[in-house]
Residue, then its C-alpha position, 0 to 999 in steps of 0.5 A: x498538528x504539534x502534539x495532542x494528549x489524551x487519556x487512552x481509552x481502555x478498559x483495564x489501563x488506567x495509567x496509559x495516555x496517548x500522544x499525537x504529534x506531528x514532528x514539525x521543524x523545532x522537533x528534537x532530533x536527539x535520541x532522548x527525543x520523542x520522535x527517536x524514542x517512537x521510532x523505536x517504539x515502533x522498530x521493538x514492534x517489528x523486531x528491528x534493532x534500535x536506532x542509530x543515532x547519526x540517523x535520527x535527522x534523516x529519519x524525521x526529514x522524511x517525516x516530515x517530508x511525508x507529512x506523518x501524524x505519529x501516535x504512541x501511547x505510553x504507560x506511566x506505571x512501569x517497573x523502575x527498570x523499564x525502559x520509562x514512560x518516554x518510551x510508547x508500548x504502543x505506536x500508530x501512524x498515518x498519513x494522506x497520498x493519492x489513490x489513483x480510481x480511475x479518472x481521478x486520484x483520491x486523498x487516501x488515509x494511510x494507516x501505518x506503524x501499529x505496534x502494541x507491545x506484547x506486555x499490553x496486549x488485550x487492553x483495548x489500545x489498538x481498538x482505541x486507536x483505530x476507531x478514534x482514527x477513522x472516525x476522525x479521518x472521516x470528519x476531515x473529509x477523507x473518502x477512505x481509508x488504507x494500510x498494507x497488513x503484516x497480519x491477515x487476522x487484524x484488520x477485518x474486524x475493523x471494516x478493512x478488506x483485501x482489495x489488491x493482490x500481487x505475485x511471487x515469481x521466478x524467470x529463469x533467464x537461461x537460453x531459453x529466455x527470450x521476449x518475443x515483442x519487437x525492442x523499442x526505445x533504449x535501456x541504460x544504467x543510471x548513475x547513482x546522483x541520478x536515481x533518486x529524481x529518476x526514481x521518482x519521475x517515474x513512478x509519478x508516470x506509473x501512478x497516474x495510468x495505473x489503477x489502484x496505485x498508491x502514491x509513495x513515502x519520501x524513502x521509498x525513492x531512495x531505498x529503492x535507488x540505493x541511496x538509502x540501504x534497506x536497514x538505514x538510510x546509508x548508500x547501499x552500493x549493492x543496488x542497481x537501477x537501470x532506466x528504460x527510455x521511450x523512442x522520444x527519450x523519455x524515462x518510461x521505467x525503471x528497474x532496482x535489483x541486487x544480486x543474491x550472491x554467489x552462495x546462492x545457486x543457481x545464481x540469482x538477481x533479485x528485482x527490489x522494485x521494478x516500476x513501468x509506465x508502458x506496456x513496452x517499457x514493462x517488456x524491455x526492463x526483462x529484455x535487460x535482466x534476461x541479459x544480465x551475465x553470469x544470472x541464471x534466475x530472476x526473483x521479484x515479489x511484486x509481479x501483477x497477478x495478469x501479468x503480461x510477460x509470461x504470453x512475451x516469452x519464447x517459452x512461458x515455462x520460464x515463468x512460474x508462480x511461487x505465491x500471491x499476496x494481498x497488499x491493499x487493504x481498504x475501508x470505505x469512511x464516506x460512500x457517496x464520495x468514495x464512489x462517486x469518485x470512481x470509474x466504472x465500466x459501462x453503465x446501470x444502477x444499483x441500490x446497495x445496503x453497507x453494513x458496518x458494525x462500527x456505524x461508520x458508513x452504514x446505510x442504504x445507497x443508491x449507485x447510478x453509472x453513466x459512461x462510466x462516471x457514477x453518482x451516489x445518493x441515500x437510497x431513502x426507503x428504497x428497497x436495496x438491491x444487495x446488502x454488502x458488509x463493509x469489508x466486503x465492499x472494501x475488497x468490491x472498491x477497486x475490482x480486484x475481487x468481484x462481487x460474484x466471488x464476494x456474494x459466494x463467501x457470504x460478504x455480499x447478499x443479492x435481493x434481486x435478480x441480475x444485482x450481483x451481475x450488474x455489480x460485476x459489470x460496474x466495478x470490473x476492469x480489464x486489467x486488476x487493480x494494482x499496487x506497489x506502495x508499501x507502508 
């Protein structure tokens, strides 16, 4: 897609018009270009500061890298002192990565970047997006569709539904630390040259055996392995990437961390992005930062809520809970495919009625599930079963809420008895859903 321009649907802006556009291999890397002039659109939404020009070609690698489709819509009856109509009040991205259900990865339409500037607030421009964008996403064949939400509020109203979580976590990595599992394998600083394929070696190990991952951007391999710093793409000498190796000496984890500072007490390491594609690999990447000198806490943001490490330590009181966070959002765009696709526990059979004020995918589905691998059909006039909304069967999808949860806050209705415990059965796992890709 080079570039698409359309009217912007609103009700109470005439002067606004969208631009679509892919940045391709001829796209202006200059700040007077639209691809700079979007990404500042989209820094003024979250409050970052403009670019730096000497940026700008990195930037629009990674753009391209990820295969991005940018919307921005812009408004051509601003005051002569605004910054012009070059410039969008409005920003929205998108783009396709794996998301591992199971036996399979699916295509995942990511939703990133929204922004509507707050001088264009209530005009309809979001809705206009995003309706025009799912309903599209869907006519090219994509089962689902995916963001992580800066804020809660927005999304519901759109079909979205929380459907992973993470943890906030402290480990206080004094005397009282110690992993109990027997060592295996070796763990060894990286250098820097080194980081980025390693980086993202791994992860591919980590994303093919963890359910509910999301397949990473192009920067996020750098930013992760200091290549590129957390504000722009320089080196960030202050990051560290240590990789732990299996006994046949393969990379099996990895971990990023940067140390707090010394005005921070007690002194603390921050973990950026800590990625293991074994159990034992998981246990051996804290063996190393229990052992980091002069640190007496370790911080991380993204710990799984059934995290294993607290039942590894000599003392779990080392280990606390400081907050839990949604990160995956999903809304379902064609139910046959998107549940045909999944894996499921054991086996049974479920007709399901999805709600979805938009229209998108409601209807009435028949699920049946045999060794785990189900089929879906349209139900006819079959009576169903439960009656889910789509948000609700957004948050079902991956199992990191279950049904019986969903039906006690009123997004899912049974009609027969055993409905909702079949549902339980079919779509629970044994570990959660987990995700660490951010966007």
């Amino acid at each position: 897609m080079s570039q698409y321009t359309a009217p912007a649907q609103t009700a109470h802006a005439p002067d606004l018009r969208t631009e679509i556009f892919t940045p391709g291999a001829d796209e202006d890397a200059s700040t007077d270009g639209r691809f700079a002039k979007w990404l500042n659109g989209e820094s003024i939404g979250f409050h970052e500061g403009t670019l730096d020009p000497e940026d700008i070609p990195q930037y629009l690698e990674a753009y391209r890298a990820d295969q991005r489709v940018l919307w921005g819509v812009h408004d051509g009856a601003q005051p002569a002192e605004a910054l012009g109509a070059g410039h969008p009040v409005a920003t929205y991205g998108t783009m396709v990565h794996p998301l591992n259900v199971g036996d399979t990865q699916i295509d995942a339409h990511q939703i990133t970047a929204v922004t509507v500037r707050p001088s264009h607030r209530r005009n309809g421009i979001l809705r206009s997006m995003m309706m025009r964008d799912l309903r599209e996403a869907k006519e090219r064949g994509l089962p689902l569709a995916i963001l992580t939400a800066s804020e809660a509020t927005i999304y519901g109203r759109f079909g979205f539904g929380c459907a992973t979580f993470t943890q906030s976590i402290e480990v206080d990595v004094r005397e009282r630390f110690e992993v109990t599992a027997p060592r295996t394998g070796t763990t060894a600083l990286v250098a820097r040259e080194h980081a980025v394929a390693l980086a993202e070696k791994i992860f591919g190990r980590f994303q093919a055996a963890t359910f509910g991952s999301v397949g990473r951007q192009y920067a996020v391999a750098r930013r992760v392995s200091g290549a590129w710093g957390r504000e722009r793409p320089v080196e960030d000498r202050a990051v560290r990437l240590a990789v732990h190796y299996d006994a046949a000496g393969e990379p099996a984890g990895y971990v990023s961390y940067r140390f707090a500072g010394w005005e921070t007490t007690p002194y603390t390491m921050k973990v950026v992005d800590l990625v293991a594609a074994t159990p034992s690999a998981y246990l051996e990447l804290w063996r190393y930062l229990g052992s980091l000198d002069l640190v007496e806490r370790i911080t991380w943001d993204a710990a799984r809520r059934d995290d294993a490490l607290p039942w590894a330590l000599r003392d779990r009181r080392c280990y606390q809970v400081k907050g839990t966070d949604d990160v995956l959002w999903v809304r379902l765009l064609d139910v046959p495919e998107a549940l045909g696709k999944r894996s499921y526990r054991g086996g049974g059979s479920v007709v399901l009625e999805v709600l979805d004020e938009h229209g998108i995918i409601d209807g009435t589905y028949a699920l049946t599930v045999v060794d785990g691998v189900g089929k879906v059909e349209q139900a006819g006039s079959a009576g169903p079963d439960a009656t889910v909304t789509a948000n609700a069967l957004g948050s079902l999808y991956l199992g990191g809420v279950q049904a019986s949860t969903l039906a006690a806050a009123g997004g899912l209705t049974a009609h027969t008895d055993g409905a909702v415990a079949v549902l339980d059965t079919l779509f629970g796992r044994a570990q959660e859903p987990y995700c660490i890709t951010f966007f």
